[in-house]
C-alpha positions in Angstrom: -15.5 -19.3 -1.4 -15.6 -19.3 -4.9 -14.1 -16.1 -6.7 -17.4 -15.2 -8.0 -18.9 -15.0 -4.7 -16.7 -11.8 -3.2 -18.6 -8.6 -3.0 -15.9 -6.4 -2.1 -12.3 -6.7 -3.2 -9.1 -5.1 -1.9 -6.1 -4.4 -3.7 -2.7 -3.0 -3.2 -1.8 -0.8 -5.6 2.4 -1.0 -6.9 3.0 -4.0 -8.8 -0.5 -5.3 -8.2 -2.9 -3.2 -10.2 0.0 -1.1 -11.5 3.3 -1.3 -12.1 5.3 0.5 -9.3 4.5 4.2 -9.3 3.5 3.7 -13.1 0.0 4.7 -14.3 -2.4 1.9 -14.8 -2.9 -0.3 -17.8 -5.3 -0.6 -20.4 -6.2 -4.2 -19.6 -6.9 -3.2 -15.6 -9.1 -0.6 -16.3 -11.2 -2.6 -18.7 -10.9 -5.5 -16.2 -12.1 -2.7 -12.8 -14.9 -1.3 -15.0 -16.8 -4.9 -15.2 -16.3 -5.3 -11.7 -17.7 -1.8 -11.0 -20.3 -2.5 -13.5 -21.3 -5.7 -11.6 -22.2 -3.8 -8.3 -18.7 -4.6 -6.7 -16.5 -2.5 -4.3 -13.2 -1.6 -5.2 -10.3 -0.9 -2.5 -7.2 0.2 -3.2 -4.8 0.2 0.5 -1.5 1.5 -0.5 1.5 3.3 1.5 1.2 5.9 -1.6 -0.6 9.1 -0.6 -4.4 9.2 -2.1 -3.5 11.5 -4.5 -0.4 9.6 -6.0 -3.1 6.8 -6.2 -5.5 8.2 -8.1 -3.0 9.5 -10.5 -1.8 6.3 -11.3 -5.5 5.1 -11.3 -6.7 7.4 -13.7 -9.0 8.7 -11.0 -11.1 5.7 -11.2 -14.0 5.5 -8.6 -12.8 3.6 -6.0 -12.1 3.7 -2.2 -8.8 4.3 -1.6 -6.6 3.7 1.7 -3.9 6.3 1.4 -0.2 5.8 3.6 -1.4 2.5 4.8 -5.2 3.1 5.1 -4.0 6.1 7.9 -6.1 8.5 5.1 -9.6 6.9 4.0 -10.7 8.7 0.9 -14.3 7.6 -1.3 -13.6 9.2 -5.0 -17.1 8.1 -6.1 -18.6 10.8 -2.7 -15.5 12.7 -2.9 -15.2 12.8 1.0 -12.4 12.3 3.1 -13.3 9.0 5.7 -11.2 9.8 8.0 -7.6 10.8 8.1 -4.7 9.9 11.1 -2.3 12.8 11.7 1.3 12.2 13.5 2.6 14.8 15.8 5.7 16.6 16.0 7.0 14.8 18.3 6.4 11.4 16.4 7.9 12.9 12.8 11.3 13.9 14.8 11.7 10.2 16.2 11.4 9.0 12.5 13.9 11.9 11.0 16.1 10.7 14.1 16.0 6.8 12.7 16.7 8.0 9.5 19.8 9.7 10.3 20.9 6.8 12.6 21.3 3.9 9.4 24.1 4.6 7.6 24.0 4.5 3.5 26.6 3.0 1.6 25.1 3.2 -1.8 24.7 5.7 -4.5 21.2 7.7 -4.7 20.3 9.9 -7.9 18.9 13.0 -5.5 19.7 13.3 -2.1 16.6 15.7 -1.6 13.9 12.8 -2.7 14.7 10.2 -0.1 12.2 11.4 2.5 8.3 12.4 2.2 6.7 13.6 4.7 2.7 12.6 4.5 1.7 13.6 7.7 -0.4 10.3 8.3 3.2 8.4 7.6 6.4 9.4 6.7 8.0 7.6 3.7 11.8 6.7 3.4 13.1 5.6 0.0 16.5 4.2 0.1 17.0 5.1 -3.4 14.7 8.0 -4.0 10.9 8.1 -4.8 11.3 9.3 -8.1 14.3 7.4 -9.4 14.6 5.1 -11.9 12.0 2.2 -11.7 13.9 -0.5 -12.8 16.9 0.6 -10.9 14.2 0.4 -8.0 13.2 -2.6 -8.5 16.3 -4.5 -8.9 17.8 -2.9 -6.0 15.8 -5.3 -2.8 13.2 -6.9 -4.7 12.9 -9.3 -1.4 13.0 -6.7 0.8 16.4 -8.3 2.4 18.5 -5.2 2.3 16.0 -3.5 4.5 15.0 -6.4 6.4 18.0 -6.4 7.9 18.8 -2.8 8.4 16.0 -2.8 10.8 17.6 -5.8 12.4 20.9 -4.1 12.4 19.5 -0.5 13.2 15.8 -1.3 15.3 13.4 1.9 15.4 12.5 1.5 19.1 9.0 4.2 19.7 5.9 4.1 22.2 3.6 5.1 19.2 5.4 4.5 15.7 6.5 1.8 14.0 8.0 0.7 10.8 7.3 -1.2 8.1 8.7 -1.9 4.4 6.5 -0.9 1.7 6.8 -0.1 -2.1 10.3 -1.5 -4.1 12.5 0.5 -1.4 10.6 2.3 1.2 10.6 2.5 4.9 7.1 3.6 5.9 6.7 5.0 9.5 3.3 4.8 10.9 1.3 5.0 13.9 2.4 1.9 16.2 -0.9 -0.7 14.8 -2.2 1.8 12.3 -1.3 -0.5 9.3 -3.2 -2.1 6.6 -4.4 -4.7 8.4 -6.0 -2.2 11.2 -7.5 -0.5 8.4 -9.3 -2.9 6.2 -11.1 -4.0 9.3 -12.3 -0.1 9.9 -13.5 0.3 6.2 -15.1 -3.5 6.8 -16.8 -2.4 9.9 -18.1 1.1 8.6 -19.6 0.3 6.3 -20.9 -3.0 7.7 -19.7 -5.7 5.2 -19.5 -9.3 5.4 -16.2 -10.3 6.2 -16.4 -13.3 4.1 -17.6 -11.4 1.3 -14.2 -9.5 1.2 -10.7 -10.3 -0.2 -7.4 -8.7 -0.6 -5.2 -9.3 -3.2 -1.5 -8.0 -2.5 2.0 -8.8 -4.2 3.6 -8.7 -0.7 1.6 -11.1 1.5 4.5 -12.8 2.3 6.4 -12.4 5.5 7.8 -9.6 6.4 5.8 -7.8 2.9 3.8 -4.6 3.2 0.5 -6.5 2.8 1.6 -9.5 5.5 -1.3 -7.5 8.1 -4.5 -8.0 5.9 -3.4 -12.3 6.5 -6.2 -13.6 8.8 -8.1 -10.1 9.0 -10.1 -11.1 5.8 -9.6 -13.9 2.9 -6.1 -13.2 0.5 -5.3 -13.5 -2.8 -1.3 -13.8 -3.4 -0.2 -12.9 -7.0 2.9 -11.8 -8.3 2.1 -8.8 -11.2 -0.7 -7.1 -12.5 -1.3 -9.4 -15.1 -1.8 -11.9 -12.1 -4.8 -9.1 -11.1 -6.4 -9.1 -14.3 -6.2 -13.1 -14.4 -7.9 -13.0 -11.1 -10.5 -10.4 -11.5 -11.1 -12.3 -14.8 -12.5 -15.6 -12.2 -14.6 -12.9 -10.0 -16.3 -12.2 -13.1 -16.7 -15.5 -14.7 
């Protein structure tokens, strides 16, 4: 399809609409605004929680797919969707894998590593609030933890994990990912498939946004300023 012809796009949200954990830019709000404007859908699916989203958003009135979609939030009705909760049982297996991989690098805070979301349970290898560059230089190919997991497997009946933001583990419910969740929203609200897109920084293998491939046409880019470029072609 031509870029002009999708009705309803879907975005992930660090280092595709804004820079990682970093409040969004002048250019993407101007660039969102026509596409509101033109009587499209705009979907943010992020492992961030809905309300670090909409920070970073500038509260714009959007959909937004919380921890992976697990928490489905409409800002423009200001209703939850729906929202996934993980059990006791299911945290402890996480904190347990978390103990089990061993660090061997420097962290700024010891007491920022972990968030628990209750729809997902976030692990940053360096902290959530540390230093963004220093973030982003540390796996920006998601090798280091690629092959932790290889080296040190989380093995659960009803979680998994999967890598997400610049250094992040993010445990979920075992096929509760992004790729489930498009599909939900799609369904719900009774879309055209082919009238939807998602456009992701990670849609490579082994990349937080590698479940949306074959669930609903992608867009690969590599920055924001990629985003803006392409929403710039959905509008021409």
């Amino acid at each position: 399809m031509q870029p002009s012809q999708y009705r309803h796009l879907f975005f992930d949200l660090d280092g595709t609409v804004t820079p990682s954990r970093s409040l969004i830019e002048v250019p993407m709000v101007e660039s969102m605004k026509k596409i509101l404007e033109s009587g499209r859908d705009v979907i943010i699916v992020s492992g961030a929680e809905v309300k670090q989203a909409l920070y970073q958003t500038g509260g714009m009135p959007f959909v937004y797919l919380g921890q992976n979609g697990n928490h489905a939030y409409d800002e423009k009705q200001k209703q939850d969707l729906w929202r996934e909760y993980l059990t006791d049982s299911e945290k402890e297996e996480v904190f347990a894998h978390i103990r089990s991989i061993p660090r061997t690098w420097e962290v700024p805070d010891e007491n920022d590593l972990v968030e628990d979301r209750n729809s997902q349970i976030s692990y940053s290898l360096l902290g959530h609030h540390a230093d963004k560059a220093m973030k982003s230089a540390f796996d920006p190919g998601g090798k280091i933890r690629q092959e932790l997991l290889a080296k040190y497997p989380f093995v659960s009946d009803s979680m998994q994990v999967v890598i997400g933001g610049t250094t992040c583990f993010d445990y979920i419910k075992k096929g509760f990912h992004k790729g489930r969740n498009v599909a939900k929203l799609i369904a719900e609200r009774g879309w055209k498939k082919e009238e939807c897109i998602y456009v992701g920084d990670a849609l490579y293998p082994g990349g937080n946004d590698e479940t949306v491939i074959g669930v609903i046409d992608i867009q690969a880019i590599e920055n924001p300023a990629g985003t803006v470029q392409f929403l710039q072609s959905v509008l021409a």
